[in-house]
C-alpha positions in Angstrom: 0.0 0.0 0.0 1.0 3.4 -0.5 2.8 5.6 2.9 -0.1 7.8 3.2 0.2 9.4 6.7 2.5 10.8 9.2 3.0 11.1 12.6 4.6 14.1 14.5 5.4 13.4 17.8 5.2 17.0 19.7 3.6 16.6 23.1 7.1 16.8 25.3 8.1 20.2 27.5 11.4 21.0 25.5 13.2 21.4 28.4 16.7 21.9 27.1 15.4 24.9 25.3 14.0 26.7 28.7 13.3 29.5 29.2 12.5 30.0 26.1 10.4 26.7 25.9 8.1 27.9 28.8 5.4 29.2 27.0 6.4 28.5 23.3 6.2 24.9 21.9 9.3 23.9 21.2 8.2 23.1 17.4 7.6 26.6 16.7 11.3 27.8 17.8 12.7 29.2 14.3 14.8 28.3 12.0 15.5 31.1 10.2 11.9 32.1 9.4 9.8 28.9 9.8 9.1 26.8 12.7 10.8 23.8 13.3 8.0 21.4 12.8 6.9 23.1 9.3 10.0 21.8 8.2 9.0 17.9 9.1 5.9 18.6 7.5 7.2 20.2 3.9 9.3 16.8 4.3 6.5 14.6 4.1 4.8 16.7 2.0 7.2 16.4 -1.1 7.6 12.7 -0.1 4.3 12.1 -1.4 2.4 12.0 1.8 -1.0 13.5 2.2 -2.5 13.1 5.8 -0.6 14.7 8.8 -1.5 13.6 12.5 0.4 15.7 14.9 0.5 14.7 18.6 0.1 17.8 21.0 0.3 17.9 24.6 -0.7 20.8 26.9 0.4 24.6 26.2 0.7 23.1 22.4 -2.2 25.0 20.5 0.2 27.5 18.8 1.2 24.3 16.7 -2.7 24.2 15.5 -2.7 28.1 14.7 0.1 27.2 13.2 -1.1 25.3 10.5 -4.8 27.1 10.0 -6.1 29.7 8.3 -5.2 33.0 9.5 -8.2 34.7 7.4 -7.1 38.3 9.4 -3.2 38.2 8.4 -4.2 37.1 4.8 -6.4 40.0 4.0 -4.1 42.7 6.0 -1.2 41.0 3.6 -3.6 41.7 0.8 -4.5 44.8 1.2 -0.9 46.0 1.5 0.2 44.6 -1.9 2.8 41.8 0.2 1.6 39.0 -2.6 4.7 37.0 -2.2 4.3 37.0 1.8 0.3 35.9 1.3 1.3 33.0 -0.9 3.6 31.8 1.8 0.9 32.1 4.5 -1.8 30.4 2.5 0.8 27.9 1.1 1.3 26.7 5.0 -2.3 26.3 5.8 -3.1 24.8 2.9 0.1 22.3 2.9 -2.2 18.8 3.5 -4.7 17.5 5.9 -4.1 18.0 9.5 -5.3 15.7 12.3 -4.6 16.5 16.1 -5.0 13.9 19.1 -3.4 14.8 22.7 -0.8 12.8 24.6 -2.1 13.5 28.2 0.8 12.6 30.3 4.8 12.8 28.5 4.9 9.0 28.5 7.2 8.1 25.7 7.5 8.2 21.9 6.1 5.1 22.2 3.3 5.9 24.0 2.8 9.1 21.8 2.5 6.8 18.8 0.4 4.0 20.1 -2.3 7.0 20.4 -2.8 7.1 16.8 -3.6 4.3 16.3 -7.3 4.5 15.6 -6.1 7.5 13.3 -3.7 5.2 10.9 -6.1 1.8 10.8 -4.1 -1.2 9.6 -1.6 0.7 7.3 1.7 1.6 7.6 3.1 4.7 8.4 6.2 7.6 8.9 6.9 9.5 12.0 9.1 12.3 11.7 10.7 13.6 15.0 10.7 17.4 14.1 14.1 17.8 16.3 15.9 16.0 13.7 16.2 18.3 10.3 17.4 16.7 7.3 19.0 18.9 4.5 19.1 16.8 1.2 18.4 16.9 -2.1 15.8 13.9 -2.3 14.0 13.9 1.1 15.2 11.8 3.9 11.7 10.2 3.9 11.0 10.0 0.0 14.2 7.9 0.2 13.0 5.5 2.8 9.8 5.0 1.1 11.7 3.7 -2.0 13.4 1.1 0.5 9.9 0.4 1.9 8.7 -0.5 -1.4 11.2 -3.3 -1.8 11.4 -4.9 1.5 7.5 -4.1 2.5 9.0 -4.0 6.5 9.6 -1.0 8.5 12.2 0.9 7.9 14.5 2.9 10.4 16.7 5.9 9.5 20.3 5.3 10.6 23.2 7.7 10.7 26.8 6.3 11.7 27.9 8.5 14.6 31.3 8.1 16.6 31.3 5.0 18.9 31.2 7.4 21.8 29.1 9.0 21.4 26.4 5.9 21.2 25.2 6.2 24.6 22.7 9.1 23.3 20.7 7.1 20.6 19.1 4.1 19.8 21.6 1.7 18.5 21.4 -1.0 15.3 23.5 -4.3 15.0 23.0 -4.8 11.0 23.5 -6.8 7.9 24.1 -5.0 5.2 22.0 -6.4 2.1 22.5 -3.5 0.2 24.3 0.0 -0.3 22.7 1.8 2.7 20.2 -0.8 3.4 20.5 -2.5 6.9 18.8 -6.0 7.8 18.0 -5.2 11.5 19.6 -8.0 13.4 19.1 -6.8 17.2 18.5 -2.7 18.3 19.6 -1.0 21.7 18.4 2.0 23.3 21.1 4.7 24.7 24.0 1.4 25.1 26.2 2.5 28.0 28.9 0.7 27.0 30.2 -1.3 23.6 27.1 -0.1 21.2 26.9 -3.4 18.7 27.4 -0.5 15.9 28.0 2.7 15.1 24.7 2.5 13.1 22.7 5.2 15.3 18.7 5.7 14.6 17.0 9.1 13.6 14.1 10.7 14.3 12.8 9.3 10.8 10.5 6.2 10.7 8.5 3.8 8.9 6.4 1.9 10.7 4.1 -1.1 9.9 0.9 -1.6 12.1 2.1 -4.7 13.6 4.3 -1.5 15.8 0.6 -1.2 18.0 0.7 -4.6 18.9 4.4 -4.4 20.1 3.5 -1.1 21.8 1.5 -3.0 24.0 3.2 -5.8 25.3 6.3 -3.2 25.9 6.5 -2.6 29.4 7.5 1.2 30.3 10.8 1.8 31.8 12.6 5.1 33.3 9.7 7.4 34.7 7.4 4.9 33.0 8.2 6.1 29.5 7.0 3.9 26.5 10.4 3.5 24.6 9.8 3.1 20.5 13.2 1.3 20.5 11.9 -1.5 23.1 8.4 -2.0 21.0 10.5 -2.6 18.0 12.8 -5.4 19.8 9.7 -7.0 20.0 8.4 -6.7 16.6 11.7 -8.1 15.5 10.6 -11.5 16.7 7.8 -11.4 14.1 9.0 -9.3 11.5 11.5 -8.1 9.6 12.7 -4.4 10.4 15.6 -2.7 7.8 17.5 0.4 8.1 18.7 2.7 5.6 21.8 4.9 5.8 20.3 8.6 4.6 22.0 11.0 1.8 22.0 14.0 3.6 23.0 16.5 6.0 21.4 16.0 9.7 21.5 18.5 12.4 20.1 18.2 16.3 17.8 20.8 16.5 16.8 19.5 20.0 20.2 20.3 21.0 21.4 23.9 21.4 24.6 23.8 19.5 22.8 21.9 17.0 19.6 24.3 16.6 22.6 26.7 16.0 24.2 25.0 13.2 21.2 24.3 11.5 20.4 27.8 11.6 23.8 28.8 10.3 23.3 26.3 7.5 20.2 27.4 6.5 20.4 30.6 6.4 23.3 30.5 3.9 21.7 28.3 1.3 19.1 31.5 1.2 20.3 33.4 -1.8 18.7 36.6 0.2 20.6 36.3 3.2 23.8 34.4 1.8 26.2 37.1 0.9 25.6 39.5 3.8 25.1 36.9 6.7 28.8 35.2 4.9 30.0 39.3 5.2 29.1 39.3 8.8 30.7 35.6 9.7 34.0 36.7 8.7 33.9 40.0 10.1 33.4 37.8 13.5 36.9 36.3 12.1 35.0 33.2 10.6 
């Protein structure tokens, strides 16, 4: 069947990114000039999907503004001639079909996607994790969807990352079957100590529904989280599960140094902000 629908994760406080975080979502900190999570979503947009479910938690609703019709703004920015500044605004409410459901308690990205369940019916599915943005020339997804179509299984973005620095993701032991295509052998979360790879999983999934049944035979661990990486150790024992090494550049938006690279990075692919922002980094002595 064809990848329809996405899931965006976005019910958790953003705590690294307080004070800021405390009354903004964390999804609508900007890069550049668009929100975080817009970027996730023009992701799965020119991957070819068409139904968006976003999972909000309290404090959240400037996520569903986000993405609606701001009828006021559209005729102010029509009145004043600012035609190229409408289009933008319509283009993001009009991007797909939005769904919202809410994740009461911060219980896992597990949890949060064992929610929608009754929203994606027996199909499979992508969740994006909008801290993870993915600069590339065919989208991160649209790439996994072509591996999907081969191997019909889910299918888990990986990213080798130094050995050391292991301890901070979800971990693959592979076979490589492929070039950049990972049969899933075994998968850790966060390994303290000798990670079986340096095959490290980002916040970019497929995910077939057989994930809700695994969901709920996975028992929660630290603080009573629902851990994604758990539910699929257990759908390993019934199905395959393959990863696929992305082309493309991946920064940690979730992380401050991260959030300021990708801003740095984005802002010089802009050919209206290129030559002066470059101006200004080497007058810093960059």
């Amino acid at each position: 069947m064809t990848i329809k629908k996405a899931v965006f994760p976005a019910a958790g406080f953003g705590t690294r990114f307080l004070p800021a975080t405390k009354a903004i979502p964390k999804e609508m900190l900007p890069l550049v000039d668009k929100p975080l999570i817009q970027y996730a979503v023009e992701e799965a947009k020119a991957s070819g999907l068409k139904e968006m479910i976003i999972v909000t938690g309290m404090g959240k609703t400037a996520i569903e503004d986000h993405f609606d019709t701001s009828f006021e703004l559209e005729i102010l920015l029509k009145e004043r001639g600012k035609t190229a500044l409408l289009k933008e605004i319509e283009e993001v409410s009009g991007l797909v079909h939005f769904a919202y459901t809410r994740q009461k308690k911060p219980l896992g990205l597990g949890h949060a996607i064992s929610i929608t369940r009754n929203l994606i019916n027996d199909e499979a599915f992508a969740v994006f994790l909008g801290d993870d943005i993915i600069d590339a020339k065919v989208p991160a997804m649209k790439q996994m969807i072509g591996v999907h179509k081969e191997y019909k299984t889910s299918v888990l973005a990986v990213q080798r990352v130094n050995k050391k620095d292991a301890h901070l993701y979800g971990v693959i032991k592979g076979e490589q079957v492929a070039p950049g295509v990972f049969r899933v052998l075994d998968l850790v979360e966060k390994p303290k100590e000798n990670p079986p790879s340096n095959l490290a999983i980002i916040g970019r999934y497929i995910l077939t529904p057989g994930i809700f049944d695994a969901l709920e035979r996975t028992r929660p661990g630290k603080g009573g989280e629902i851990q994604l990486t758990d539910a699929l150790k257990i759908l390993l024992e019934t199905e395959d599960i393959y990863a696929y090494e992305f082309e493309g550049n991946r920064y940690d938006a979730g992380d401050k140094l991260g959030f300021l690279k990708a801003n740095v990075s984005l802002a010089l692919k802009r050919p209206e902000l290129r030559a002066e922002f470059k101006k200004f980094l080497k007058q810093l002595g960059f």
